[in-house]
VEXMIKE-649624 format. One record per atom (N, C-alpha, C, O): residue in one letter; x, y, z. Coordinates in steps of 0.02 Angstrom, whole numbers, padded with zeros to 5 digits, always signed. Layout:
BEGIN
aXYZ
...
***
This chain:
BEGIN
x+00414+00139-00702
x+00356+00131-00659
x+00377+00140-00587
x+00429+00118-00563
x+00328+00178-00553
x+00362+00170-00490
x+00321+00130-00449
x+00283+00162-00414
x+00319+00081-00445
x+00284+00026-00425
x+00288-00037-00428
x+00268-00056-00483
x+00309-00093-00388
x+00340-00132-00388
x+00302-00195-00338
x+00281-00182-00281
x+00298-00262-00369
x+00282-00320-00349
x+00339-00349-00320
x+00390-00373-00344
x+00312-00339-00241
x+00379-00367-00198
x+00353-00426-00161
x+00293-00427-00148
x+00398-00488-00137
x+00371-00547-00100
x+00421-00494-00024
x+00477-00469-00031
x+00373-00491+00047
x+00396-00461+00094
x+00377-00525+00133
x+00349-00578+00121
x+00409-00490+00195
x+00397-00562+00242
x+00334-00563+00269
x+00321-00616+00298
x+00298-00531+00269
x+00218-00524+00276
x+00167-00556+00215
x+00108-00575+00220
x+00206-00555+00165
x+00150-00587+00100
x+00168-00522+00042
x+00182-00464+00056
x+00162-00553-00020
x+00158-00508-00085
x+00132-00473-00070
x+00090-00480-00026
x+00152-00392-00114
x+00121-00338-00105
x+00149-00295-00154
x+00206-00301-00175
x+00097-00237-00177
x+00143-00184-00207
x+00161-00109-00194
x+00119-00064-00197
x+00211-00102-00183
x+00240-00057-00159
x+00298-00006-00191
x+00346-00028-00221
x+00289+00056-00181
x+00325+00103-00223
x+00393+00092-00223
x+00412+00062-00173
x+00433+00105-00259
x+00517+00078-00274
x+00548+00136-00233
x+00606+00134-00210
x+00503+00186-00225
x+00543+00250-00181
x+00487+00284-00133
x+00432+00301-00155
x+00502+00290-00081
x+00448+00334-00033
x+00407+00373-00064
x+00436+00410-00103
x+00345+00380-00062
x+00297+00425-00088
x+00291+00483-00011
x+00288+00473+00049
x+00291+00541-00052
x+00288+00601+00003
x+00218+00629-00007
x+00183+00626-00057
x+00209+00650+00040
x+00125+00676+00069
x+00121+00732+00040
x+00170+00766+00056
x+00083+00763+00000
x+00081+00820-00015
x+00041+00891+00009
x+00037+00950-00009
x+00013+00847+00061
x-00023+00887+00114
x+00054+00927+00164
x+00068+00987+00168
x+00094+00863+00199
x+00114+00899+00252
x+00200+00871+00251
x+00247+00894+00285
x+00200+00826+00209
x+00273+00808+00172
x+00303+00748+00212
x+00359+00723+00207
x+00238+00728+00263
x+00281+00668+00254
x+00269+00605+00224
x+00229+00615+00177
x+00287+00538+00230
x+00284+00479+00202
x+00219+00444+00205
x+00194+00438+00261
x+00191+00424+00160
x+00136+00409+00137
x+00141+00325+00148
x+00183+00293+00117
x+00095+00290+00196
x+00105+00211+00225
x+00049+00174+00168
x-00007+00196+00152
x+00083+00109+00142
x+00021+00066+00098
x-00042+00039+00164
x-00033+00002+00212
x-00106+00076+00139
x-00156+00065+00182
x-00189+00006+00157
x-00211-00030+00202
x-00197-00009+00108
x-00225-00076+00050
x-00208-00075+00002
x-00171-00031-00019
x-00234-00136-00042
x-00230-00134-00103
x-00292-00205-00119
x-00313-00246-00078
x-00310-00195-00195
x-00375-00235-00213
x-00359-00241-00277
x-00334-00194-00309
x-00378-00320-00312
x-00370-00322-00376
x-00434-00324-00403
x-00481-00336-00365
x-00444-00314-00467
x-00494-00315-00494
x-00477-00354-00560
x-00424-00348-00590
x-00527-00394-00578
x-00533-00430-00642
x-00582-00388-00698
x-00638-00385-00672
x-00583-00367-00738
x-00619-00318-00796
x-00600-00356-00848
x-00590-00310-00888
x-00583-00422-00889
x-00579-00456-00933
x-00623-00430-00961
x-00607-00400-01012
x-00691-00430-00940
x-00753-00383-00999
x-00720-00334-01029
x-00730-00327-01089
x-00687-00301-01004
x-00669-00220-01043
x-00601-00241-01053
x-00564-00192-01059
x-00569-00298-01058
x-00495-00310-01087
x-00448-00303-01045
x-00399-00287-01079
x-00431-00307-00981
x-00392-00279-00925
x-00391-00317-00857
x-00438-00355-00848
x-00351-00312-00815
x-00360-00311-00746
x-00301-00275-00728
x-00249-00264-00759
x-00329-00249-00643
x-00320-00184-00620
x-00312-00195-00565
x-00342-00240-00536
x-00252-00142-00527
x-00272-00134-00435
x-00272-00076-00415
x-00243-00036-00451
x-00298-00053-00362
x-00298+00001-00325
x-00291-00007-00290
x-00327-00046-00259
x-00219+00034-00255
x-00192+00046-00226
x-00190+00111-00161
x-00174+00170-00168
x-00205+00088-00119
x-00223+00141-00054
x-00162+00160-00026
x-00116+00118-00023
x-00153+00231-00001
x-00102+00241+00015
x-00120+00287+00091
x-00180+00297+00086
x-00097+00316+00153
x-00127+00335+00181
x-00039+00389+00225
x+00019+00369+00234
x-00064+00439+00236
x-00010+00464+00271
x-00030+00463+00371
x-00081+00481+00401
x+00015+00444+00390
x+00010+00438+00482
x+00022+00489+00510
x+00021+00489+00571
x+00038+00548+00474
x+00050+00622+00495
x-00022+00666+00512
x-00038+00692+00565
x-00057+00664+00447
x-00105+00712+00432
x-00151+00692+00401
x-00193+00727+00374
x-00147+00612+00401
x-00222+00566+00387
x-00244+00581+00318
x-00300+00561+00306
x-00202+00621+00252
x-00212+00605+00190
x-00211+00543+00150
x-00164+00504+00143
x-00270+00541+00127
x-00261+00462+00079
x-00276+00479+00023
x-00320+00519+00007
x-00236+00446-00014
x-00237+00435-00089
x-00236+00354-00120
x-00196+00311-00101
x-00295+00345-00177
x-00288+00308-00233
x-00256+00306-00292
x-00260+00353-00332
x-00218+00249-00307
x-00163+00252-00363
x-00216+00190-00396
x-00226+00148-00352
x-00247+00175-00453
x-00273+00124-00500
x-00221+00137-00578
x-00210+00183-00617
x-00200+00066-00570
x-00157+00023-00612
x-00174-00035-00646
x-00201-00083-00620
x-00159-00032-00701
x-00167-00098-00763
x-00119-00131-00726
x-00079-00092-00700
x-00110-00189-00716
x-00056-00229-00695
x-00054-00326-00756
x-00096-00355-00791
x-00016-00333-00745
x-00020-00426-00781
x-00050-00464-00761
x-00071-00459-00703
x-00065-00523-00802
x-00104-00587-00764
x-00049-00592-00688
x-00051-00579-00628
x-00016-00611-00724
x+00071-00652-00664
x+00070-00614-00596
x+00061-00646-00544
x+00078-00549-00597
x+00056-00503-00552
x-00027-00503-00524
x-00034-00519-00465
x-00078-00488-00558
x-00122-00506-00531
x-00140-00561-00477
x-00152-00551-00417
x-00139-00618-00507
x-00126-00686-00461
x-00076-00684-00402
x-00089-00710-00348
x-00024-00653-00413
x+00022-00646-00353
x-00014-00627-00297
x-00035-00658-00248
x-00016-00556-00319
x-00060-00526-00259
x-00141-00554-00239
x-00156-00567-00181
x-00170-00558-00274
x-00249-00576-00267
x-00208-00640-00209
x-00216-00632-00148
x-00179-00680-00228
x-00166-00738-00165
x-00121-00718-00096
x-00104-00753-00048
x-00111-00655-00112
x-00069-00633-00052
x-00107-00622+00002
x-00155-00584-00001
x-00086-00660+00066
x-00135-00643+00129
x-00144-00560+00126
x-00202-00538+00129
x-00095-00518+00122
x-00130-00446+00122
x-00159-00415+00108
x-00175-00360+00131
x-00189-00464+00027
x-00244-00418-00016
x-00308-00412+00015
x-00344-00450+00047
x-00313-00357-00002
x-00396-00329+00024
x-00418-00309+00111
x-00472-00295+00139
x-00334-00318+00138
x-00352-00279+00219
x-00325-00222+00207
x-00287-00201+00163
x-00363-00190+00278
x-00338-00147+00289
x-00292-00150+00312
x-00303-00181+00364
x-00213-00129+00308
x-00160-00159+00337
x-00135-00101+00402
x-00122-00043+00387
x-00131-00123+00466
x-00121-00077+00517
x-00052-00072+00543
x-00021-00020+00535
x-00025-00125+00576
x+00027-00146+00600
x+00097-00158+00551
x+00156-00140+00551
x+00040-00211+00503
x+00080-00221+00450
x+00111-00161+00383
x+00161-00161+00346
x+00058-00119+00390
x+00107-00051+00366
x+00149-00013+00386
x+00167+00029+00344
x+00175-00010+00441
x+00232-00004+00491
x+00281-00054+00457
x+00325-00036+00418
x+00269-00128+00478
x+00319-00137+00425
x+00341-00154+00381
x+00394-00185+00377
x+00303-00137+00336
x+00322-00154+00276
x+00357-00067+00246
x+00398-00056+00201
x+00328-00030+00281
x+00361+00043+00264
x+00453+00037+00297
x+00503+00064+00274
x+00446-00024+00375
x+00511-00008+00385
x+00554-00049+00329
x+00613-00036+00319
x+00521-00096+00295
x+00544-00136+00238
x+00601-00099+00199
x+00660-00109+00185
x+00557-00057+00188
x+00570+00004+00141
x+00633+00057+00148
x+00662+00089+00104
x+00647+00051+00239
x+00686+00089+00264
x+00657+00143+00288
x+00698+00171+00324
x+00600+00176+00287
x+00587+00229+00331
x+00562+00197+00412
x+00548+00140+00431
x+00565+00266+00449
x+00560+00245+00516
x+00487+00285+00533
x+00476+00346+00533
x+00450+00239+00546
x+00390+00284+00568
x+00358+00266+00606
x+00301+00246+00597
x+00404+00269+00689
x+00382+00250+00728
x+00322+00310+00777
x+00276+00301+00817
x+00347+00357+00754
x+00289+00433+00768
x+00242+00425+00742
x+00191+00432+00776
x+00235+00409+00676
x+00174+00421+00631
x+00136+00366+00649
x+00075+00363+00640
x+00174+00319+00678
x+00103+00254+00701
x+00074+00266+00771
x+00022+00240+00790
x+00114+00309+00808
x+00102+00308+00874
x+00044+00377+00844
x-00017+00373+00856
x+00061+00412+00821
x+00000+00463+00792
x-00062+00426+00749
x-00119+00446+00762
x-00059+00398+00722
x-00117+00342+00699
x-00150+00305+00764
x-00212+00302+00760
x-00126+00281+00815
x-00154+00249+00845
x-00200+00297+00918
x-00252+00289+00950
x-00136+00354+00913
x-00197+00410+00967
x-00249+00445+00927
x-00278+00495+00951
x-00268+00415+00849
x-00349+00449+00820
x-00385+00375+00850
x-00444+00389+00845
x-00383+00332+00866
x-00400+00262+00870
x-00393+00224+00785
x-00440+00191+00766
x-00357+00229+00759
x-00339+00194+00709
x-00334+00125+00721
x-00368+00083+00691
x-00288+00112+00768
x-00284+00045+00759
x-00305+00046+00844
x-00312-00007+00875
***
């Protein structure tokens, strides 16, 4: 899986085990949100996962079956369900990439 339930110093979150690359313009793709969903009716619960590049403003949705254990993690994580601005800076530097361009380019569209 490449996807991973991490406790960061910002609050639980899930986040790819390896940089996701932009396939628009190649570069690094920043976690923009994420949202759980409960579907017990249909046997399941789920998150979707927002992803957003600071280069060339591509976003992509990743939706995942995930566990109760996991579910609950995140659903209580202060991060679930923002839009994360600042905090995707760093939690990407978490990660080890440096994207101090791509935020300063996010923030001259008025992003943040």
């Amino acid at each position: 899986m490449i996807w991973e339930v991490r406790k960061t110093k910002l609050g639980v979150a899930i986040l790819p085990r390896q940089p996701l690359q932009c396939p628009i313009c190649g570069g690094f793709l920043l976690l923009h949100d994420f949202r759980c969903y409960d579907e017990r009716a249909h046997g399941f619960r789920h998150i979707d996962i927002h992803m957003k590049c600071p280069e060339c403003g591509f976003f992509a949705t990743f939706g995942l079956p995930i566990s109760k254990e996991d579910w609950e993690r995140l659903r209580k994580s202060p991060l679930h369900g923002r839009v994360l601005k600042e905090e995707a800076v760093e939690l990407a530097e978490e990660l080890g990439l440096k994207v101090g361009e791509g935020a300063e380019h996010l923030r001259s569209w008025g992003y943040w």
